[in-house]
mmCIF file as Biopython writes it, N, C-alpha, C and O atoms, coordinates in Angstrom:
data_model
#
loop_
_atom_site.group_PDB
_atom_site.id
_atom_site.type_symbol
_atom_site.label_atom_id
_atom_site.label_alt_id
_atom_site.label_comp_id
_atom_site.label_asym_id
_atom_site.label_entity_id
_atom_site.label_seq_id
_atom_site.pdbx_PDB_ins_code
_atom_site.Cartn_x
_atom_site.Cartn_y
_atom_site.Cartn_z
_atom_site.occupancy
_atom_site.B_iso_or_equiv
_atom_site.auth_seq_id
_atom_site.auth_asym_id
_atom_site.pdbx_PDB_model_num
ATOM 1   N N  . UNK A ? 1  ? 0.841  -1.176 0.000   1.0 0.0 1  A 1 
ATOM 2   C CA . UNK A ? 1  ? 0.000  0.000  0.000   1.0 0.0 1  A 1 
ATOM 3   C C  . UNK A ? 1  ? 0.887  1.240  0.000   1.0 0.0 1  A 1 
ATOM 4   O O  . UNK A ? 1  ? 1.745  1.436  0.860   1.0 0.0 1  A 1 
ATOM 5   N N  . UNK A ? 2  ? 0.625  2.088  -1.040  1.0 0.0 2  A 1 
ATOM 6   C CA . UNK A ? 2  ? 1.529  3.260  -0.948  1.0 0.0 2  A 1 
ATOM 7   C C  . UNK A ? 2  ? 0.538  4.415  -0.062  1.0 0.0 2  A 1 
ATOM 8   O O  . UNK A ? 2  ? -0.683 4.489  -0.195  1.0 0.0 2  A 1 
ATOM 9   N N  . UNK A ? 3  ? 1.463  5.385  0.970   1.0 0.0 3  A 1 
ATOM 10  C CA . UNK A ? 3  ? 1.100  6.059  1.241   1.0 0.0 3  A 1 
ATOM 11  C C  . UNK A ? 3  ? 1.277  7.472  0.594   1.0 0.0 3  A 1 
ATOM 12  O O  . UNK A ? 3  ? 2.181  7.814  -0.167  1.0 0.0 3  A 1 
ATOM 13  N N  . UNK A ? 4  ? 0.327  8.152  1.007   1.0 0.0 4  A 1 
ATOM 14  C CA . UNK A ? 4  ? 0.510  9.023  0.217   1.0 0.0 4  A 1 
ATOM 15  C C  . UNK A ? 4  ? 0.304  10.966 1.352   1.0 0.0 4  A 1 
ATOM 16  O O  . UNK A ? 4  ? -0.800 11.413 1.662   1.0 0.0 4  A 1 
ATOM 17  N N  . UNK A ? 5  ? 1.227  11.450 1.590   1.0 0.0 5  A 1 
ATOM 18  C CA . UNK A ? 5  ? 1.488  12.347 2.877   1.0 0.0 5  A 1 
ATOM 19  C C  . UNK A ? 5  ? 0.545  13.760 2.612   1.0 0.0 5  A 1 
ATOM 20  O O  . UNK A ? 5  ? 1.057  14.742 2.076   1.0 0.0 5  A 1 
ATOM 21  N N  . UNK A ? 6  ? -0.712 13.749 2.995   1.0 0.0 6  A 1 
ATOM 22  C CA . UNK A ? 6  ? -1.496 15.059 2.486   1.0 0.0 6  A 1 
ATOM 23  C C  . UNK A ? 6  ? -1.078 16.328 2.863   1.0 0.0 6  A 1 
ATOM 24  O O  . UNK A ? 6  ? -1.488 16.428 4.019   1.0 0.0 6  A 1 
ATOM 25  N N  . UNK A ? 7  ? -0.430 17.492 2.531   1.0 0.0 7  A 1 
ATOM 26  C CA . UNK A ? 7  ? 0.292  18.256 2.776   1.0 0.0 7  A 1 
ATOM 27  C C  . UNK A ? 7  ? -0.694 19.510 2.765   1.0 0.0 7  A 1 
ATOM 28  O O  . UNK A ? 7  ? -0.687 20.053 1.660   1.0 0.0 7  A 1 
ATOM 29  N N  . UNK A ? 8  ? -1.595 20.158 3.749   1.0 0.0 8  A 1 
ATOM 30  C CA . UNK A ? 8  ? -2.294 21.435 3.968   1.0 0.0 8  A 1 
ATOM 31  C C  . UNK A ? 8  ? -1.686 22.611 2.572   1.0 0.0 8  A 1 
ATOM 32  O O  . UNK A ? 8  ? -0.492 22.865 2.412   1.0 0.0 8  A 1 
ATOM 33  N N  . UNK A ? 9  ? -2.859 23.212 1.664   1.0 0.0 9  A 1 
ATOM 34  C CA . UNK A ? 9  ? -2.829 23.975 0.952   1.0 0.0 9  A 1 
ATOM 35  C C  . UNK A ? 9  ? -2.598 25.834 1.619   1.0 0.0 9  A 1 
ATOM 36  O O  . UNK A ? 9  ? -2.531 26.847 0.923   1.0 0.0 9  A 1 
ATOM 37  N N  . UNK A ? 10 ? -2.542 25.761 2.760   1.0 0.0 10 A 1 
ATOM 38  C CA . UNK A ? 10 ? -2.099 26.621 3.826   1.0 0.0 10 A 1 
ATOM 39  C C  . UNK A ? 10 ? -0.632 27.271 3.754   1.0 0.0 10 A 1 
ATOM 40  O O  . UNK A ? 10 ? -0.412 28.474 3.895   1.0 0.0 10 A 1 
ATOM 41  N N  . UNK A ? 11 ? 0.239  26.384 3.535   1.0 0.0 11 A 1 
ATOM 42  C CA . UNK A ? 11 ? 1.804  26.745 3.206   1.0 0.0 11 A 1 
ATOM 43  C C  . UNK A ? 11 ? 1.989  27.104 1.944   1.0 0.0 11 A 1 
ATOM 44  O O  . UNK A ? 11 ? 1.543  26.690 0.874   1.0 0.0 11 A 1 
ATOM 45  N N  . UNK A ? 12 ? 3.017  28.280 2.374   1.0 0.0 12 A 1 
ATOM 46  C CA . UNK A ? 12 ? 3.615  28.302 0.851   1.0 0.0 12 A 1 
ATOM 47  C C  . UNK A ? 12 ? 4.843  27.994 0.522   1.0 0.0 12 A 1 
ATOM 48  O O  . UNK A ? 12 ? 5.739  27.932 1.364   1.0 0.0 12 A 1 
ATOM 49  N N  . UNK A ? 13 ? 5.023  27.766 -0.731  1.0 0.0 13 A 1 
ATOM 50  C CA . UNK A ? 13 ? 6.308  27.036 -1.500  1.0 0.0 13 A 1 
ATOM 51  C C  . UNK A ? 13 ? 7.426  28.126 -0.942  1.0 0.0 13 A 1 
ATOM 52  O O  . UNK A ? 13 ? 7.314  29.350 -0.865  1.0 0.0 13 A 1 
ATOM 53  N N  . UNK A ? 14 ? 8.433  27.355 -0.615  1.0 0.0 14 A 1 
ATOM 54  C CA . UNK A ? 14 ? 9.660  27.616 0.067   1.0 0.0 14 A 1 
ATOM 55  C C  . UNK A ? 14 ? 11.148 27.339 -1.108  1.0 0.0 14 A 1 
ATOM 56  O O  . UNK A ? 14 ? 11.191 26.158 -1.454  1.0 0.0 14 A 1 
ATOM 57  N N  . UNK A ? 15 ? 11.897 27.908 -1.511  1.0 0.0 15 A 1 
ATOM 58  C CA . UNK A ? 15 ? 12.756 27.524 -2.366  1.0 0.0 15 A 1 
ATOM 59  C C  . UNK A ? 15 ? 14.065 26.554 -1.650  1.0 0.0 15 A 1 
ATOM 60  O O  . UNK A ? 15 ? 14.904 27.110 -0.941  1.0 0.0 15 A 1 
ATOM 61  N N  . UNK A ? 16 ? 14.108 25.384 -1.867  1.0 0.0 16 A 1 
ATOM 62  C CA . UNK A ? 16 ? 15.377 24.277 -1.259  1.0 0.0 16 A 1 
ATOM 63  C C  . UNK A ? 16 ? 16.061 23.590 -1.950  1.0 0.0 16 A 1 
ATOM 64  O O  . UNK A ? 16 ? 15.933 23.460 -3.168  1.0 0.0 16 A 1 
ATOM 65  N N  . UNK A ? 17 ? 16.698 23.179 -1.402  1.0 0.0 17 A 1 
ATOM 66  C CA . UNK A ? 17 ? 18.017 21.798 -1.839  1.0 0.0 17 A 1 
ATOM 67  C C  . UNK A ? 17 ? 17.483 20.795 -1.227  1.0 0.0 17 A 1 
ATOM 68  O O  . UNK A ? 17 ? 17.099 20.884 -0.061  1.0 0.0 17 A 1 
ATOM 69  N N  . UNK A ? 18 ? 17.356 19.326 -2.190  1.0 0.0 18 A 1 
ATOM 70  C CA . UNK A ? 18 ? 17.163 18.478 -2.085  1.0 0.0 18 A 1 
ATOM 71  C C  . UNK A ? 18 ? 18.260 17.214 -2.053  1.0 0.0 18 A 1 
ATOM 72  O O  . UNK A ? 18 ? 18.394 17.242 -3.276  1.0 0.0 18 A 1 
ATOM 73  N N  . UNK A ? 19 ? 18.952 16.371 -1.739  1.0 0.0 19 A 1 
ATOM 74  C CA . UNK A ? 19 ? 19.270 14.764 -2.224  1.0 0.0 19 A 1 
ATOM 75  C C  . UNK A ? 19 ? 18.694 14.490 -3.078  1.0 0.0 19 A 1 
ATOM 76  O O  . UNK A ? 19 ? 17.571 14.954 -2.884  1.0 0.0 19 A 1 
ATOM 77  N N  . UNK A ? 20 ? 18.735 13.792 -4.353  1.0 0.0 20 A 1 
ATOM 78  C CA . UNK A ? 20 ? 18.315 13.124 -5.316  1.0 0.0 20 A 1 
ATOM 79  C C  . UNK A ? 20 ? 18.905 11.841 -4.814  1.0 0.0 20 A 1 
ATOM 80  O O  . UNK A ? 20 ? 20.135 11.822 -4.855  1.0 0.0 20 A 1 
ATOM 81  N N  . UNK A ? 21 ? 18.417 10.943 -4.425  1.0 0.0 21 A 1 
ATOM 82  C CA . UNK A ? 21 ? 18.555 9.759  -4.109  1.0 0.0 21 A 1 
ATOM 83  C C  . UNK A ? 21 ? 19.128 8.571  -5.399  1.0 0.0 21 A 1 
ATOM 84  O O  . UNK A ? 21 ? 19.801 7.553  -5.240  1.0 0.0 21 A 1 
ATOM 85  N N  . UNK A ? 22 ? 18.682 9.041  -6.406  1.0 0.0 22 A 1 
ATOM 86  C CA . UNK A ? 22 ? 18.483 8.188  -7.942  1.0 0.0 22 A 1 
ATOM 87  C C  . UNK A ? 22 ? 19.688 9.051  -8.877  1.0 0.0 22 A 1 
ATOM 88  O O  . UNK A ? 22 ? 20.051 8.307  -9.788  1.0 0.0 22 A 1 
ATOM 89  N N  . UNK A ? 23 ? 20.432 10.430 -8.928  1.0 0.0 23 A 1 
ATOM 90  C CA . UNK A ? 23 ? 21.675 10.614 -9.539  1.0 0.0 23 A 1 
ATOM 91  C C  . UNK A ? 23 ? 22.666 11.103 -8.454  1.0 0.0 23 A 1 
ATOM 92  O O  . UNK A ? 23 ? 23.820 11.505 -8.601  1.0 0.0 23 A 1 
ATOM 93  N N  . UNK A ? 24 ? 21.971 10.977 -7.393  1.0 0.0 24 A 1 
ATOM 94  C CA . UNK A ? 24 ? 22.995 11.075 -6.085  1.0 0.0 24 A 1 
ATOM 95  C C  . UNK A ? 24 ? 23.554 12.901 -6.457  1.0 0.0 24 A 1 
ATOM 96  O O  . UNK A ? 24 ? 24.721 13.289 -6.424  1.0 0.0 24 A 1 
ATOM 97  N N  . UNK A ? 25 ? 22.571 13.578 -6.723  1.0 0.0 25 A 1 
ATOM 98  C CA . UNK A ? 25 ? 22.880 15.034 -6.787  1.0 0.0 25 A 1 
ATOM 99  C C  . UNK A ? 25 ? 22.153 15.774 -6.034  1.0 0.0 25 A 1 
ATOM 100 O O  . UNK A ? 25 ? 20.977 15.558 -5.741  1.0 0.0 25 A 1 
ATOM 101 N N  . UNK A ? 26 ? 22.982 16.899 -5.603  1.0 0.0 26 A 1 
ATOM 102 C CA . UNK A ? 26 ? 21.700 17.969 -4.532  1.0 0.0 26 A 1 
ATOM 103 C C  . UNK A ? 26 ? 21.485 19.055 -5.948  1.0 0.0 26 A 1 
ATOM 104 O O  . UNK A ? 26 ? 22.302 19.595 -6.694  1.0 0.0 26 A 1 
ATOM 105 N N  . UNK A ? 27 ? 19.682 19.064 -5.881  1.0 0.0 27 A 1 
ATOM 106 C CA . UNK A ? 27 ? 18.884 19.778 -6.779  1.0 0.0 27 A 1 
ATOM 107 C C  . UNK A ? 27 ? 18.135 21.132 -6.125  1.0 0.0 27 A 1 
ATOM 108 O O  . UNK A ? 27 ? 17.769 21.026 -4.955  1.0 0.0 27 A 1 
ATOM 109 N N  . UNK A ? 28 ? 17.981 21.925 -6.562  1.0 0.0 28 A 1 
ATOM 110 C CA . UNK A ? 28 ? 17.280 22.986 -6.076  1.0 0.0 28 A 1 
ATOM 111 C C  . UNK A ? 28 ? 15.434 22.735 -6.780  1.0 0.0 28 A 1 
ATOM 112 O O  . UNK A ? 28 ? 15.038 22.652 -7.943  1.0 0.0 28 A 1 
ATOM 113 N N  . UNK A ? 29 ? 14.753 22.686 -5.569  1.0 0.0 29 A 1 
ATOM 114 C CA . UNK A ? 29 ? 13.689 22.501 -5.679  1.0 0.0 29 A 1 
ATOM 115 C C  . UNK A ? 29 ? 12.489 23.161 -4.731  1.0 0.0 29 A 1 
ATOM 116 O O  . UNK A ? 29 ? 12.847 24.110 -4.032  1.0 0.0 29 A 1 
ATOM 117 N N  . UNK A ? 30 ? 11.533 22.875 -4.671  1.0 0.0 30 A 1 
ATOM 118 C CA . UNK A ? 30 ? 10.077 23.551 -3.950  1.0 0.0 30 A 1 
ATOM 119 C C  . UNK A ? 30 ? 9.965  22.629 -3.108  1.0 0.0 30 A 1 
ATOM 120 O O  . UNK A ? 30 ? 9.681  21.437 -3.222  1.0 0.0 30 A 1 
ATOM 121 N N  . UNK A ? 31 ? 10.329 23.577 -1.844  1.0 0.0 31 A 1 
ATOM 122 C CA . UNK A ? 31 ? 9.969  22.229 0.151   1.0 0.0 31 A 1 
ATOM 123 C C  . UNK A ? 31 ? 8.655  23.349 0.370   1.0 0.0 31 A 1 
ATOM 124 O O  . UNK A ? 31 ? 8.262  24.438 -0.048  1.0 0.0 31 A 1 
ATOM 125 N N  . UNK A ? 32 ? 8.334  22.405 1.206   1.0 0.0 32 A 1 
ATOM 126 C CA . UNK A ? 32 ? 7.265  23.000 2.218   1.0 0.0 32 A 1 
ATOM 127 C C  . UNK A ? 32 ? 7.242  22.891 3.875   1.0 0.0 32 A 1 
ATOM 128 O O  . UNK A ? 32 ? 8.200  22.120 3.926   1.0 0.0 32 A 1 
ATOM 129 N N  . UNK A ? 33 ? 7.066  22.980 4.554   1.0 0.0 33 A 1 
ATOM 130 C CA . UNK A ? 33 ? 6.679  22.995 6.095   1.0 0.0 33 A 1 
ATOM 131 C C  . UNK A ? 33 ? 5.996  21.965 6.545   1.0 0.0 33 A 1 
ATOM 132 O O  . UNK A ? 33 ? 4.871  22.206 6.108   1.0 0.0 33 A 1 
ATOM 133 N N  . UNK A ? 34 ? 5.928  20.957 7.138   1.0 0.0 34 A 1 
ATOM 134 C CA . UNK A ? 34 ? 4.702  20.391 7.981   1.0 0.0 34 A 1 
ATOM 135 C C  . UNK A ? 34 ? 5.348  19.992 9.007   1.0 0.0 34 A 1 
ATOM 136 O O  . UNK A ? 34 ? 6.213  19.131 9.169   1.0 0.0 34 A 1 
ATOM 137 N N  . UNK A ? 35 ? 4.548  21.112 10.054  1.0 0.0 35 A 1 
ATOM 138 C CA . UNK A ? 35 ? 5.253  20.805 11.449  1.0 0.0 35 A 1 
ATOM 139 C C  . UNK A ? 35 ? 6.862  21.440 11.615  1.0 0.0 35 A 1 
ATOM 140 O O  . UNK A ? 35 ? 7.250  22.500 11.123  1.0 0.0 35 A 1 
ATOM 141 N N  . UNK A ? 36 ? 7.416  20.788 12.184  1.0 0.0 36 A 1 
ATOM 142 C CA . UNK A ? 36 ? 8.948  21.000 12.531  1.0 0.0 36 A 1 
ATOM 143 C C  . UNK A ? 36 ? 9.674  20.372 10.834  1.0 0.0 36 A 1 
ATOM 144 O O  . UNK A ? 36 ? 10.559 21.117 10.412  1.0 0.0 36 A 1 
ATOM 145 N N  . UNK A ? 37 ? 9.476  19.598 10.267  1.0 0.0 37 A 1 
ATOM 146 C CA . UNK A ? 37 ? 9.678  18.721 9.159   1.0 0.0 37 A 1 
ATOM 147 C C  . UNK A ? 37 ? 9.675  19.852 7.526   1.0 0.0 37 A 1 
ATOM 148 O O  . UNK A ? 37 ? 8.605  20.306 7.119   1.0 0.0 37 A 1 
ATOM 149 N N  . UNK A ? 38 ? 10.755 20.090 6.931   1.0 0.0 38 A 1 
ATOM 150 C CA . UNK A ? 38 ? 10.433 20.277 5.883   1.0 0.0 38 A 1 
ATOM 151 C C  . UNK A ? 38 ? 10.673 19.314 4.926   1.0 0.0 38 A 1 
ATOM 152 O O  . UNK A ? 38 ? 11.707 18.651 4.859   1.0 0.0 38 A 1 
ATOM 153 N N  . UNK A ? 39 ? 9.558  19.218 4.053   1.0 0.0 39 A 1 
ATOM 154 C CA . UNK A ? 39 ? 9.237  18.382 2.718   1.0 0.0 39 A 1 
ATOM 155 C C  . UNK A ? 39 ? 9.336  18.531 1.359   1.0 0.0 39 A 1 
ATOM 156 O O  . UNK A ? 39 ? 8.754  19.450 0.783   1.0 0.0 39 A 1 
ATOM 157 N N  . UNK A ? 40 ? 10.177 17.527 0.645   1.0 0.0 40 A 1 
ATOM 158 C CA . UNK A ? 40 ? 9.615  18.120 -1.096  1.0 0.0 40 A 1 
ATOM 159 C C  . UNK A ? 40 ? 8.445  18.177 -1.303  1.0 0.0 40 A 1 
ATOM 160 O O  . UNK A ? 40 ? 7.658  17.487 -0.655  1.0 0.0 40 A 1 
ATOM 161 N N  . UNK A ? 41 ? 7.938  19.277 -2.554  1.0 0.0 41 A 1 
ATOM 162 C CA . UNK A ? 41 ? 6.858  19.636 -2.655  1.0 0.0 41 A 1 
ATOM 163 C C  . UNK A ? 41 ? 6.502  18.124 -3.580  1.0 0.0 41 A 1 
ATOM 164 O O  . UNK A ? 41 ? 7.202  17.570 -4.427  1.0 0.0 41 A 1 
ATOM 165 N N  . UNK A ? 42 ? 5.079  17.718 -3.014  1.0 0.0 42 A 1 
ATOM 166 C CA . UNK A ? 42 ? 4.683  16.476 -3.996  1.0 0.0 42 A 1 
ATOM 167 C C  . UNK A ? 42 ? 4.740  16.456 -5.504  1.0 0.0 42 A 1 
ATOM 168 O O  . UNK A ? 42 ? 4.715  17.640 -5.839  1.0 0.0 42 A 1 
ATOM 169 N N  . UNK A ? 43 ? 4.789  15.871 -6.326  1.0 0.0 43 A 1 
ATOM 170 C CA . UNK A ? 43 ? 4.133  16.295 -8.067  1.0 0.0 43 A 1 
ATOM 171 C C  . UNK A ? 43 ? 6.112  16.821 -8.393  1.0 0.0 43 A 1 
ATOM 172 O O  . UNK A ? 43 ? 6.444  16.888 -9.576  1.0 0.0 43 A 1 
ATOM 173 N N  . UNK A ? 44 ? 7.087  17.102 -7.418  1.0 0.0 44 A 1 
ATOM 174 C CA . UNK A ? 44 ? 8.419  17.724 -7.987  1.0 0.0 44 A 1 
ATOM 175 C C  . UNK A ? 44 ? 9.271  16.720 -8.895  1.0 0.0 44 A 1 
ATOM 176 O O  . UNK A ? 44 ? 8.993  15.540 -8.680  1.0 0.0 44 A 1 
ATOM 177 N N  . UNK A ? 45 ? 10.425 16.985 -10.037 1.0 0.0 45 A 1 
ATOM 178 C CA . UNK A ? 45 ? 10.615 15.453 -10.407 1.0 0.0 45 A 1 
ATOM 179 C C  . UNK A ? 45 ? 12.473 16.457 -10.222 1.0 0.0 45 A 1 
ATOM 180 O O  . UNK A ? 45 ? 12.774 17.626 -9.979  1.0 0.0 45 A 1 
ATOM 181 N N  . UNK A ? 46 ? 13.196 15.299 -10.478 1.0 0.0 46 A 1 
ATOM 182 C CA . UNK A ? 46 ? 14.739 16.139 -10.516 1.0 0.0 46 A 1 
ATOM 183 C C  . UNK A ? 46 ? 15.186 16.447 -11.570 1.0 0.0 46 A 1 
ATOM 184 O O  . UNK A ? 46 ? 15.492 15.555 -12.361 1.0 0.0 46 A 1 
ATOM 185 N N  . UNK A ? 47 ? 15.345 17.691 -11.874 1.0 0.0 47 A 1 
ATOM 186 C CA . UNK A ? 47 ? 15.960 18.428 -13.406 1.0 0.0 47 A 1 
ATOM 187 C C  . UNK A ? 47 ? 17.088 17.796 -14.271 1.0 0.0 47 A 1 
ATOM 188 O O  . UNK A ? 47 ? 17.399 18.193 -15.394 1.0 0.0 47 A 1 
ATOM 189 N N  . UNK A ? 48 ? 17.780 16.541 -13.461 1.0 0.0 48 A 1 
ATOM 190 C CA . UNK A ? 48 ? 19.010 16.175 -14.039 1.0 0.0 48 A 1 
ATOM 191 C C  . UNK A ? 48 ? 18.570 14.756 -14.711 1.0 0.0 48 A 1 
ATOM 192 O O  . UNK A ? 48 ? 18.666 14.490 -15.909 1.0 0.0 48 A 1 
ATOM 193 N N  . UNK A ? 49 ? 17.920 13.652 -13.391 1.0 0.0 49 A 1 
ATOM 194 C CA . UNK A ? 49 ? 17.477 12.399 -14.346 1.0 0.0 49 A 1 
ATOM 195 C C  . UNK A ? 49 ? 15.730 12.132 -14.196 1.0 0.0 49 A 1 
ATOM 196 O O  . UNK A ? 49 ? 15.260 10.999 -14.094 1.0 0.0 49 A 1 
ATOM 197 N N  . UNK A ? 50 ? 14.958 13.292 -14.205 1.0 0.0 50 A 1 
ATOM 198 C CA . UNK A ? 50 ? 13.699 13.463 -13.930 1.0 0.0 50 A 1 
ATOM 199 C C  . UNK A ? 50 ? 12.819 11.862 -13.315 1.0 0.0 50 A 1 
ATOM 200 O O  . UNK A ? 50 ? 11.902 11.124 -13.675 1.0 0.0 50 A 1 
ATOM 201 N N  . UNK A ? 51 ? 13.705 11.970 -12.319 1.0 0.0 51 A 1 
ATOM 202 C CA . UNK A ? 51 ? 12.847 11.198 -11.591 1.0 0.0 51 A 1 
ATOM 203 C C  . UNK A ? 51 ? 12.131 11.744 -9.950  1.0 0.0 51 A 1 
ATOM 204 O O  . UNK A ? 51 ? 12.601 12.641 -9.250  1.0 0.0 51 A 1 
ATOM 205 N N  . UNK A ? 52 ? 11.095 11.042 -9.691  1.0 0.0 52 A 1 
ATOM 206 C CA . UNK A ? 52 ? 10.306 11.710 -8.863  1.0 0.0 52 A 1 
ATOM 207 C C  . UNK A ? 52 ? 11.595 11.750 -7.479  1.0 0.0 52 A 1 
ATOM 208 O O  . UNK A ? 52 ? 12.555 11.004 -7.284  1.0 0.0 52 A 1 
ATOM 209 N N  . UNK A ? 53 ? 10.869 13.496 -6.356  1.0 0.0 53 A 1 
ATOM 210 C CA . UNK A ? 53 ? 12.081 13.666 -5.282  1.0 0.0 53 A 1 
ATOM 211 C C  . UNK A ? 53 ? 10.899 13.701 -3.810  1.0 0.0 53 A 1 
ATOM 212 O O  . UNK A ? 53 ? 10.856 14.348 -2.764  1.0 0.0 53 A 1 
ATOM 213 N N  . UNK A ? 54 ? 9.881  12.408 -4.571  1.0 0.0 54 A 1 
ATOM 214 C CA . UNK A ? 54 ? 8.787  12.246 -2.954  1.0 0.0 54 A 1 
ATOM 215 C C  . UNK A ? 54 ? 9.898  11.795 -1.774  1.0 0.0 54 A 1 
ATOM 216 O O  . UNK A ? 54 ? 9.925  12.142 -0.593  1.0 0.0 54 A 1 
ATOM 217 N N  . UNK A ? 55 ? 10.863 10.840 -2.555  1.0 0.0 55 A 1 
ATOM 218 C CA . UNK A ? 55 ? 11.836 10.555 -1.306  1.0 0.0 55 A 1 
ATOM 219 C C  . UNK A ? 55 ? 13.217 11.061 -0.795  1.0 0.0 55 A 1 
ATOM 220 O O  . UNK A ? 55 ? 13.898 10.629 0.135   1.0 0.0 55 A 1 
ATOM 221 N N  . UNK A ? 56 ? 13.451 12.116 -1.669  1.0 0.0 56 A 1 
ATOM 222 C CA . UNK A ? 56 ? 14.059 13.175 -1.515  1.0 0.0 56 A 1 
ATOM 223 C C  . UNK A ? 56 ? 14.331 13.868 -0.337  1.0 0.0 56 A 1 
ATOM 224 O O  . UNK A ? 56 ? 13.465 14.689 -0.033  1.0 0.0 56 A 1 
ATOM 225 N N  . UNK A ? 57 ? 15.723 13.728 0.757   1.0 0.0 57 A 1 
ATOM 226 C CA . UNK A ? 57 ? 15.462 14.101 1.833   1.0 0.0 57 A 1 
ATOM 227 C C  . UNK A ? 57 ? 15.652 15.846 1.432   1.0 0.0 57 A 1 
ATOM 228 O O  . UNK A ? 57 ? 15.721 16.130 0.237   1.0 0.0 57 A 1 
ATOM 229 N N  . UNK A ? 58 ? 15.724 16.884 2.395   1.0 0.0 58 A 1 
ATOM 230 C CA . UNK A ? 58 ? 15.922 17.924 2.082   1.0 0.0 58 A 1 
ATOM 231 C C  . UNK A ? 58 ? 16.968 18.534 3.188   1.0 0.0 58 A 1 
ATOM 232 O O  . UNK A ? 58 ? 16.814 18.637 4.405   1.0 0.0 58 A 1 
ATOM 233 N N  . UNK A ? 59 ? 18.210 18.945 2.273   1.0 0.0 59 A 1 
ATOM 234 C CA . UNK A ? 59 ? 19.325 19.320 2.912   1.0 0.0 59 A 1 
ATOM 235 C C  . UNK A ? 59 ? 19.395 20.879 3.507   1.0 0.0 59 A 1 
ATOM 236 O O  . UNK A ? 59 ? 19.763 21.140 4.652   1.0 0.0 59 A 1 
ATOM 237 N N  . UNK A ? 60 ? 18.937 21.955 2.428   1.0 0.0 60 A 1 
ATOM 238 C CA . UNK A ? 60 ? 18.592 23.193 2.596   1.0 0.0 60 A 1 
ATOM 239 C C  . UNK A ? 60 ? 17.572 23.855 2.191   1.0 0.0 60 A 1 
ATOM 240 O O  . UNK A ? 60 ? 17.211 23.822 1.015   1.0 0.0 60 A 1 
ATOM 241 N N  . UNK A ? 61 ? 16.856 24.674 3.280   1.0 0.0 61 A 1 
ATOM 242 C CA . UNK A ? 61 ? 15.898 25.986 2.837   1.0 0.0 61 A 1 
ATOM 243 C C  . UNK A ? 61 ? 16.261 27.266 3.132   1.0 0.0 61 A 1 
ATOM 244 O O  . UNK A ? 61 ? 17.073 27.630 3.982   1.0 0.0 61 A 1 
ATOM 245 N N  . UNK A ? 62 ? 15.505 28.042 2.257   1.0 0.0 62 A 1 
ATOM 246 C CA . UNK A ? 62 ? 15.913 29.218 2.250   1.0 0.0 62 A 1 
ATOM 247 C C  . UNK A ? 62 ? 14.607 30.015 2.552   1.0 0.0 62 A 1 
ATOM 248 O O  . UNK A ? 62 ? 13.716 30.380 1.784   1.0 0.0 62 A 1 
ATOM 249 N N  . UNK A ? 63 ? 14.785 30.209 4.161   1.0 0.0 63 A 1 
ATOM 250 C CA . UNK A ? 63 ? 13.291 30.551 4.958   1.0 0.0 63 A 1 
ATOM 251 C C  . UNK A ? 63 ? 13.664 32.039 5.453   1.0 0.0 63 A 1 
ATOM 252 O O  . UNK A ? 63 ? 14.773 32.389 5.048   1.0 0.0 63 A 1 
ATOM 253 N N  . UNK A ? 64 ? 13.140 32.776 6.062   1.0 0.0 64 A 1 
ATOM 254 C CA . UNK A ? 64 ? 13.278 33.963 6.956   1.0 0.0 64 A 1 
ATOM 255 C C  . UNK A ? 64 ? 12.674 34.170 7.789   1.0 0.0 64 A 1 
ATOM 256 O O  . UNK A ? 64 ? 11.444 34.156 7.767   1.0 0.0 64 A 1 
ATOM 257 N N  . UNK A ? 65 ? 13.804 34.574 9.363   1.0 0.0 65 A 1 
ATOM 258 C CA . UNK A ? 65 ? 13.642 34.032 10.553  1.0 0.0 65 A 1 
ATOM 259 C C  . UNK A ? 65 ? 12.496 34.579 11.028  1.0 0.0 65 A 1 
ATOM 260 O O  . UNK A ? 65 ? 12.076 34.261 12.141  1.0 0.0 65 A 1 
#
């Protein structure tokens, strides 16, 4: 059963660095917030071997304090 993480339409897109798990590259991509936890934005794929970054941990955001 895949889960699937419903993410509140409440936040807004945050600009980050991701892990690409699949070309082993950090990508600049769209995180979001939930909770203490920031997330890739769902639907994101990676610009280099366009594969999906749902499992994409996220290394950096670029938030203001």
């Amino acid at each position: 059963m895949n889960r699937v993480m419903s993410i509140p339409e409440t936040h807004k897109d945050l600009k980050g660095w991701a892990y690409c798990p699949i070309c082993t590259h950090t990508v600049e991509t769209a995180v979001v917030q939930a909770g203490r936890k920031m997330l890739v934005k769902p639907g994101q794929k990676c610009p280099r071997c366009n594969s999906s970054l749902e499992a994409a941990s996220v290394i950096r955001s670029e938030q203001a304090a």
